[in-house]
N, C-alpha and C positions, 0 to 999 in steps of 0.2 A: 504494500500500500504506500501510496508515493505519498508526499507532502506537500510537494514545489511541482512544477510544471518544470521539464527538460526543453531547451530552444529544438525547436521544430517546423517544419515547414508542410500546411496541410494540405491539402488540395480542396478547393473550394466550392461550393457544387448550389446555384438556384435551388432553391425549392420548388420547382414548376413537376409538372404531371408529368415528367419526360427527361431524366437529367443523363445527358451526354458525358463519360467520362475516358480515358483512354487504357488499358489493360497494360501492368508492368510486370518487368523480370528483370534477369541479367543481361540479356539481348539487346533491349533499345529503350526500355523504359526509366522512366526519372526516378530516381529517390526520393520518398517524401521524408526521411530521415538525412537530410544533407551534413549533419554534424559528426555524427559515427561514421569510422569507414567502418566497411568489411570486413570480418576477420575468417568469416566462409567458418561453416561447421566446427564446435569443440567434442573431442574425443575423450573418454573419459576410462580409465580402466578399473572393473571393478574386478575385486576380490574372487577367489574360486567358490561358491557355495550359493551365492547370491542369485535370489530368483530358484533356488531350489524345489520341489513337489514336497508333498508331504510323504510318500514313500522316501525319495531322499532324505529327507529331515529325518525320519524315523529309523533309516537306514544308521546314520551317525548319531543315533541314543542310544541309552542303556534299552536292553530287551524287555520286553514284559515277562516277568515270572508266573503269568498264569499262564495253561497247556491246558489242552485239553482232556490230559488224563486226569487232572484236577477235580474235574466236573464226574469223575465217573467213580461209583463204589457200589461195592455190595450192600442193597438194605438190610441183608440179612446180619452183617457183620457191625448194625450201628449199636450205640448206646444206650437206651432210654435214660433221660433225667429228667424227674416230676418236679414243679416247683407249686411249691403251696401256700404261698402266703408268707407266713413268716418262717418256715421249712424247708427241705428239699431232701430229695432221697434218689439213689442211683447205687446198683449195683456193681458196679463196672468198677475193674479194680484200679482204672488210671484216673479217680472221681474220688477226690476229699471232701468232707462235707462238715466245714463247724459252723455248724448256728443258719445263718441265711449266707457265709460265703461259700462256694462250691468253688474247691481247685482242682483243675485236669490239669495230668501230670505225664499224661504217657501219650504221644500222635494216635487219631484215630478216630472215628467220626462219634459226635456224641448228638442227640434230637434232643431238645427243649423244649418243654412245653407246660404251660401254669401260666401264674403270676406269682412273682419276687417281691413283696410290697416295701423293703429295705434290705437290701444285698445287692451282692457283687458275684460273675462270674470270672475267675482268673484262669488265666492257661499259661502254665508254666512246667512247659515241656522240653526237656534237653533233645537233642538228637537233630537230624536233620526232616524228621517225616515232617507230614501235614497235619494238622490238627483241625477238621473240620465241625463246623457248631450247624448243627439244623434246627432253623426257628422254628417252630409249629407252634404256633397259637403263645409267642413266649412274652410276658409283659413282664422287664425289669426294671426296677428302679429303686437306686440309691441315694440317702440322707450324707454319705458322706465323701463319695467318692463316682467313677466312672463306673457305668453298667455295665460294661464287660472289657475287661483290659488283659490284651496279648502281651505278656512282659518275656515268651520265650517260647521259640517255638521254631520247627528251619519253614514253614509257611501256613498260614492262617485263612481259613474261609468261615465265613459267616453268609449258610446256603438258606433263603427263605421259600419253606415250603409251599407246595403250591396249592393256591387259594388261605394261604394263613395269612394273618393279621396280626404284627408281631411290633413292639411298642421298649425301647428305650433311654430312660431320662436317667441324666446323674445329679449328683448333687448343687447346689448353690453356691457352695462354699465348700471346698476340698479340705480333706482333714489332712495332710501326710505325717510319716510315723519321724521325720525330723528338716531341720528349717532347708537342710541340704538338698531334698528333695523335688521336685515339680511335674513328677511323672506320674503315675497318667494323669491326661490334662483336656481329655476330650470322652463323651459321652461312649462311645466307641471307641476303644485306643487299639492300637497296635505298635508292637516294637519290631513285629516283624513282616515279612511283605502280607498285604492282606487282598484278599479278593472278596465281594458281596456279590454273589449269585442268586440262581433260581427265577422266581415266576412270584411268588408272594408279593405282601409289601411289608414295607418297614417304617416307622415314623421313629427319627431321631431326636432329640430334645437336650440340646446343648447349655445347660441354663448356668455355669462355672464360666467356661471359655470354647471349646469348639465341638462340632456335634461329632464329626468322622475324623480322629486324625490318626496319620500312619509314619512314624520313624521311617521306612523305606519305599517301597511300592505300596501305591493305592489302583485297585479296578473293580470296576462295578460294572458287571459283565450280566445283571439280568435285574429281574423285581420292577417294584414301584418304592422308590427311595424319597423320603420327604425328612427334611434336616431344618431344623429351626435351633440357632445358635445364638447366643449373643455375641462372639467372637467369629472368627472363621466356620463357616458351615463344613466343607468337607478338605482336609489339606492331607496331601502326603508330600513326603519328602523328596524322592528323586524320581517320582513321578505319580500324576492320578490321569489316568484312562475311563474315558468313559466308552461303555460298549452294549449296546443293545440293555440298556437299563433305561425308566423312566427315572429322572431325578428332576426333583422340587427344590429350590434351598432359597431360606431366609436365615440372612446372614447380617452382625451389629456388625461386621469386620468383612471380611474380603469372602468372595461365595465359593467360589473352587480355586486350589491354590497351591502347587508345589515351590519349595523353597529351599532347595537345594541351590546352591548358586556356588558351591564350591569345584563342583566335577560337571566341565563342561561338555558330557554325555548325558545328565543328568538335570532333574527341575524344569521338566516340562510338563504339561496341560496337554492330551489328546483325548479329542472329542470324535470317536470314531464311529460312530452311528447309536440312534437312540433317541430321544426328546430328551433334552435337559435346560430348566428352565431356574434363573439366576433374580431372585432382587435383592440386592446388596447395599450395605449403609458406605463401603468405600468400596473396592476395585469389583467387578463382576468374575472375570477370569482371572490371575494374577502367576505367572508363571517368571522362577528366575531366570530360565531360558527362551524355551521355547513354547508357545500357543500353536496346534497343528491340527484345522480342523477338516476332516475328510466327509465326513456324510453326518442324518440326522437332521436335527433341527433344535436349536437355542434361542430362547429369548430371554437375554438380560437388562435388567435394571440396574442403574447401580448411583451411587449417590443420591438419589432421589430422581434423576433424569433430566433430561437437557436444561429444563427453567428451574433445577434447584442450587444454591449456593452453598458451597461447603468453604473450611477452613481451607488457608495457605496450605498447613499441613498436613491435608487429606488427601491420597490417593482416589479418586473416584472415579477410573475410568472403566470403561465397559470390557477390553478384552487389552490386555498389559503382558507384553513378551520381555523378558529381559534384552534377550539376542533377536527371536525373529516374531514374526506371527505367517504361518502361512493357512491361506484358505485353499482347499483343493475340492471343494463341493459341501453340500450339504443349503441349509435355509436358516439363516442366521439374522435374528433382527436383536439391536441393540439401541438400548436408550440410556445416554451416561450424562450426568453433571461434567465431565472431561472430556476428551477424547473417546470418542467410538468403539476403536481402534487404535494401541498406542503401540512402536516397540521402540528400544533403543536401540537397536538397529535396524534391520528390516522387516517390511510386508513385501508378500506375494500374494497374490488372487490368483489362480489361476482358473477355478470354477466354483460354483454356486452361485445361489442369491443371496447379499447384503443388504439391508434396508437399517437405513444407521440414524439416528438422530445425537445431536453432540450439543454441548454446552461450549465445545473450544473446536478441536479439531474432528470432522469424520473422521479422515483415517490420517495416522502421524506416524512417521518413519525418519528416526535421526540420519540415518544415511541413505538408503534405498527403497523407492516405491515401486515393484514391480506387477502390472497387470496383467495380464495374460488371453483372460476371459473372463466369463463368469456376466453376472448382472448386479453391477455394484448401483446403490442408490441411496446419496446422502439428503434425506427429506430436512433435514434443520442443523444447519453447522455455523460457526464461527469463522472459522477454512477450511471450507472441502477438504483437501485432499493436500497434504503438505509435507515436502521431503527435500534432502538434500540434492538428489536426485530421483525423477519420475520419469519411470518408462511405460509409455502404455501402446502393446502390440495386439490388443483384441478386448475384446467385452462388450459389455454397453453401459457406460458409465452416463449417471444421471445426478449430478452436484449443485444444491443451491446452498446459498450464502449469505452472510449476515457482511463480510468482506472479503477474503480473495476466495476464489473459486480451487484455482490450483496455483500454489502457492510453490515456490523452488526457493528455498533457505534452508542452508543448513542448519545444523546443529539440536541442539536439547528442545523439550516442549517449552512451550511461551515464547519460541520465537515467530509468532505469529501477530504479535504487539496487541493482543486481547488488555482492554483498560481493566484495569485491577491483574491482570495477569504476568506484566514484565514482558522484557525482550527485547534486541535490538531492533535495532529502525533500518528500515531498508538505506544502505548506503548511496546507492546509485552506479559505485564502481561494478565493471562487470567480474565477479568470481566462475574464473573457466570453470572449477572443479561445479560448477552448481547446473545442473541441466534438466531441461525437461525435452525426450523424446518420444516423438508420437510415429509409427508405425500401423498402426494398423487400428481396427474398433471402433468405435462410439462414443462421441463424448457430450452431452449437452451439459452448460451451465449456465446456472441463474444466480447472477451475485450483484451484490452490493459495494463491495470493491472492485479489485481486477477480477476479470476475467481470468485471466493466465498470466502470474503473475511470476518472471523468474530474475532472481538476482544475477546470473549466469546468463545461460545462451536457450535457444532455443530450436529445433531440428522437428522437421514432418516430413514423412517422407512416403504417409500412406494413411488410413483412415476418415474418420469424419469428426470437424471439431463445429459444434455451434454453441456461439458465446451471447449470453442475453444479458446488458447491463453493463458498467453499473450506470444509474442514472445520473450521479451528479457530477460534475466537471472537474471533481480530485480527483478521480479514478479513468482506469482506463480500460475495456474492453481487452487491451493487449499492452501488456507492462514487461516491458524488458530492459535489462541494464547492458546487457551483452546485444547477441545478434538472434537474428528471427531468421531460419533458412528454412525455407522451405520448398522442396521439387517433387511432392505428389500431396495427394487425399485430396478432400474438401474443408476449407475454411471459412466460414461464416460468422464476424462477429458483429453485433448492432448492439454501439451503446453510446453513452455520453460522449460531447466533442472535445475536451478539453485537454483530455491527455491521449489522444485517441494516436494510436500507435499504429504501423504496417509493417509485411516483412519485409528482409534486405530485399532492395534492388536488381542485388547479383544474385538474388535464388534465380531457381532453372525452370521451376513454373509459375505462371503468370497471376497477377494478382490487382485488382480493383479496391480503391480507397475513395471513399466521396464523405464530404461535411456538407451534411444537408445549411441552410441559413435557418430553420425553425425546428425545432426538437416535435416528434412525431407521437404521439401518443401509442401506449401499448393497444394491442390489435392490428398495425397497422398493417396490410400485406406491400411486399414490396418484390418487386419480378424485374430482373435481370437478363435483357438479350441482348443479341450480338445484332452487328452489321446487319445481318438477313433480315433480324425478327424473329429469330431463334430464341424461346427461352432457355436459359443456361441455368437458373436459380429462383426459385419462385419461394417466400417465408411469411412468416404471418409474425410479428415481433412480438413478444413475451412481455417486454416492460417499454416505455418512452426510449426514444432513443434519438440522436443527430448525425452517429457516424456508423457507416457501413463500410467493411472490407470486405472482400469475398475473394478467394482462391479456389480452383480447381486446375483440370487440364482441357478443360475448354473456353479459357481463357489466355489469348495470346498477346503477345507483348506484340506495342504499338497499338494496336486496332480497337476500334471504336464500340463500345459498348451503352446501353442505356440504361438507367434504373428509371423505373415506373412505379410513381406510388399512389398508393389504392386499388382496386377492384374486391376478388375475394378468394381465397385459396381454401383448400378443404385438405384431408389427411394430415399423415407426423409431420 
C-alpha cells in the first residue's frame, strides 16, 4: 500500500461512448512508466523442498506408529473390567484394582465398561507390546486427577466400541504426589504413542488443562471424538493425524496441536481424511512444523473469527505451520481473528476447496506462496494473499480485500501494515528477491488497496488475472516497485486513476492502458475491440472505477483499439 504517488506518465482517454486508444509492448509501443527503465524479468532461486505434495511432506516425517495389525485381535483373548461406581473388579491377572484406581500392568487388550464416579484408569506396562482399552458403554471420571493416563506402555489404543457411548472428564485441579511433578496433564494422557479407534463415540472433558494429550504420536483413526478443554483440546507431541474419525473440539487454548519443534521430522498436524471441526479461543491448527492437509473436511474457528479482537499476545490464527502448511485436497473452511492460513515459511495448495475468512491475512507465507490448483477463496481479509514470494500456476483463486489483494513483502506476519498490527511501510525500492509469478489459473480480486501489490518484480506469463478496485486514488489497481513483464495470459484490471500503474513496455505481449476523465460507477460494462470491430474483452466492473488496463495476445503493439462504455454483458 503506497502513501505518495511515484512520477508517472498516464495516458489520457475522453470519457465519450467510444475511446480510441493504441495497444503497447516491447515492439513499438510507448511506456506509460517513463521513469523506470527495464530490468526484463527477476529470477529467483528457491530452496529444494519448496512447493512440495503432501505425500512428499509426509515422505520426510516421522512415520505413523499405527499399522494395521493394531486394529486387529482376538475377542476371545480380551479382558472384561466392570466399573461400578465407586468399585471395579476384573479378573485378569495384568489388572490391579485399589479402591476406584485400576492398574494394567501387562500389554493386552482389556473392555471397559460401567461408570467410575471418582477414579483413575492407569496403564503401566513394561515391555514393548500394545496395551489396548475397549470402551463399551465406559463413563470415567476423576476428582483428582486425568481419567485415564498411559504412563508406560511400547503402544496405547483407546478402541470405542461400536454403537457405545463412552464419557471422560478429569479433575479441576490436579492433585500430584510432589511439587516436581506435572504429568498427567490432560483428561486423556499418554506417554506413549496412542491411537483412538473404532466406530463409537467418545466425549472428552478437559476441565484442568487439555482434553487428549500425547508425549509422542497422537491418531485418531475412527469414532465420533468431541473434546471440550479449557486448554488445548487434542495435542500430541511429534505428531497428531487425523484419519477417518469425526472430531469436534472446543478448545480455551489452541484446538489441535503438535509441538515438537525440536526434531525436524517431527511436530506436525495431518488431517488425512474425516470431518474435523475446530472453535478455538487462540490458534485453530497449530503445528511446530508442518500442517498437511490431504482429504476430509475442517471447519475452524478460532479467536472468535474475523470481527473479533484478541491481545498483542495471542496467537489466533486459523491453520499455523511452523515450516510449511501444504493443502493437497480435501474442503477446508476457516474463520480466524489472524490469519486464515499462517506459516513461517511456506504454503502450497495444490488441490481442494478453501473458503477463508481472516481478520489480517487469508493466506501468509514468510517466504513462499505456492499455488498449484485447487479453489482457493478468500471471502473477508485484510490481505488476501501475502508472501515473500507468490507463485500461482493453476487454481481459481477468488481474493477480496479490506487493502492489498496480493501482497509480495517479505518477511514475518504484520508486514502487511494492519493499524494496530505493526510492520514496515512499503519502501518503494524495488527488492529483486520479492516476486510475484503468474503462470497459469485464475485469479479475481476485489480490494481496497492494490490490487497486486509487489515490492519486487512482477512476471505473467500465462493464466487469467482480473483486478476490481481499489477505488480511491492512494491505491492502485497494479502496484509495483520493480518491473511488471508480462508475455502471455489475460490481464484485466479496472480501478482508481491515481496510482494506476501498466506493464513494462518491453514485455513481449501487448497491452492497453486508458484514464477515463470521470470515475465510472460499479456495474458499469465496458467492451474492448480492435480495428475490425472485433470484441477482444467484454466486463461488467465490480466496484467504480477511472483506469483500465487490459492485456492478452490479441492485443498488438501499435494498433488501434477502442473501449466502449455501456450497453450490457451477461455470464462470469
Amino acid at each position: 500500500m503506497k502513501r505518495q504517488p511515484r512520477s508517472r506518465q498516464a495516458l489520457a482517454v475522453a470519457a465519450l461512448a467510444a475511446l480510441v486508444v493504441s495497444g503497447c509492448s516491447g515492439a513499438t509501443g510507448e511506456s506509460t512508466r517513463a521513469d523506470e527503465a527495464s530490468t526484463g524479468p527477476i529470477s529467483v532461486e528457491v530452496s529444494a523442498g519448496i512447493g512440495a505434495g503432501v505425500v512428499e511432506a509426509l515422505a520426510a516425517n516421522k512415520q505413523s506408529h499405527d499399522s494395521d495389525a493394531d486394529h486387529q485381535w482376538d475377542i476371545a483373548s480380551e479382558h472384561p473390567v466392570s466399573l461400578d461406581g465407586d468399585s471395579a473388579t476384573s479378573d485378569a491377572a495384568g489388572v490391579r484394582i485399589d479402591g476406584t484406581t485400576i492398574r494394567i500392568t501387562e500389554a493386552g487388550t482389556y473392555r471397559l465398561s460401567g461408570r467410575l464416579d471418582d477414579g483413575q484408569v492407569v496403564v503401566d506396562a513394561a515391555g514393548d507390546g500394545t496395551v489396548r482399552l475397549v470402551l463399551d458403554g465406559a463413563d470415567i471420571t476423576s476428582s483428582t486427577t486425568s481419567a485415564i493416563a498411559v504412563m508406560k506402555a511400547g503402544k496405547a489404543m483407546v478402541v470405542l466400541a461400536d454403537q457405545s457411548t463412552n464419557r471422560l472428564t478429569d479433575a479441576g485441579e490436579y492433585v500430584h504426589p510432589d511439587a516436581t511433578t506435572d504429568e498427567p496433564n490432560a483428561a486423556l494422557f499418554s506417554k506413549a504413542d496412542l491411537t483412538v479407534a473404532g466406530s463409537g463415540a467418545l466425549t472428552v472433558t478437559g476441565r484442568a488443562n487439555d482434553g487428549i494429550g500425547g508425549k509422542d504420536g497422537v491418531v485418531l483413526a475412527g469414532g465420533r471424538i468431541t473434546v471440550d478443554a479449557v486448554d488445548d483440546g487434542i495435542r500430541g507431541k511429534d505428531y497428531l493425524i487425523v484419519r477417518d474419525a469425526t472430531v469436534d473440539v472446543t478448545a480455551g487454548g489452541d484446538g489441535l496441536k503438535a509441538d515438537n519443534a525440536e526434531d525436524t521430522s517431527a511436530g506436525y498436524v495431518h488431517l488425512a481424511s474425516g470431518a474435523t471441526t475446530v472453535l478455538a479461543e487462540r490458534d485453530g491448527v497449530d503445528a511446530a512444523t508442518d500442517v498437511l492437509i490431504a482429504d476430509g473436511s475442517a471447519t475452524i474457528t478460532a479467536g472468535g473469527g474475523n470481527g473479533a479482537t484478541v491481545a498483542a499476545d495471542v496467537s489466533a490464527k486459523g491453520i499455523k505451520g511452523g515450516v510449511s502448511v501444504v493443502v493437497g485436497g480435501g474442503d477446508l473452511t476457516v474463520d480466524a481473528a489472524d490469519d486464515a492460513v499462517h506459516s513461517n515459511g511456506v504454503v502450497t495448495v495444490d488441490a481442494g476447496t478453501l473458503r477463508l475468512r481472516s481478520g489480517d491475512d487469508g493466506v501468509h507465507a514468510d517466504t513462499d506462496l505456492t499455488i498449484r490448483g485447487g479453489t482457493l477463496t478468500v471471502e473477508q481479509s485484510y490481505e488476501g494473499l501475502e508472501s515473500a514470494v507468490v507463485a500461482i500456476s493453476g487454481g481459481e483463486i477468488d481474493v477480496t480485500a479490506a487493502d492489498d489483494g496480493i501482497n509480495i513483502a517479505g518477511g514475518n506476519d504484520g508486514s502487511g501494515t494492519q493499524p494496530g498490527r505493526g510492520g514496515p511501510m512499503d519502501q518503494f525500492a524495488a527488492n529483486d528477491d520479492q516476486q510475484l509469478r503468474i503462470t497459469g489459473g485464475t485469479v479475481v480480486i476485489n480490494a481496497q488497496g492494490d490490487g497486486l501489490d509487489s515490492n519486487g518484480h512482477v512476471t505473467m506469463t500465462g493464466g487469467t488475472v482480473v483486478v476490481n478496485g481499489p477505488t480511491n486514488g492512494g491505491n492502485g489497481a497494479i502496484d509495483v516497485n520493480g518491473t511488471f513483464d508480462i508475455s502471455g495470459g489475460m490481464l484485466l484490471a479496472a480501478g482508481s486513476a491515481g496510482m494506476a500503474e501498466a506493464p513494462e513496455a518491453s514485455s513481449s505481449q501487448g497491452w492497453i492502458a486508458a484514464t477515463l476523465e470521470a470515475t465510472r460507477p460499479a456495474g458499469t460494462v465496458v467492451q474492448i475491440v480492435d480495428g475490425s470491430g472485433d470484441r477482444i474483452a467484454t466486463f461488467k466492473s465490480a466496484k467504480s472505477f477511472q483506469s483500465v488496463v487490459f492485456s492478452s495476445s490479441a492485443v498488438t503493439s501499435g494498433a488501434e483499439y477502442a473501449i466502449h462504455i455501456g450497453g450490457s454483458a451477461t455470464g462470469a
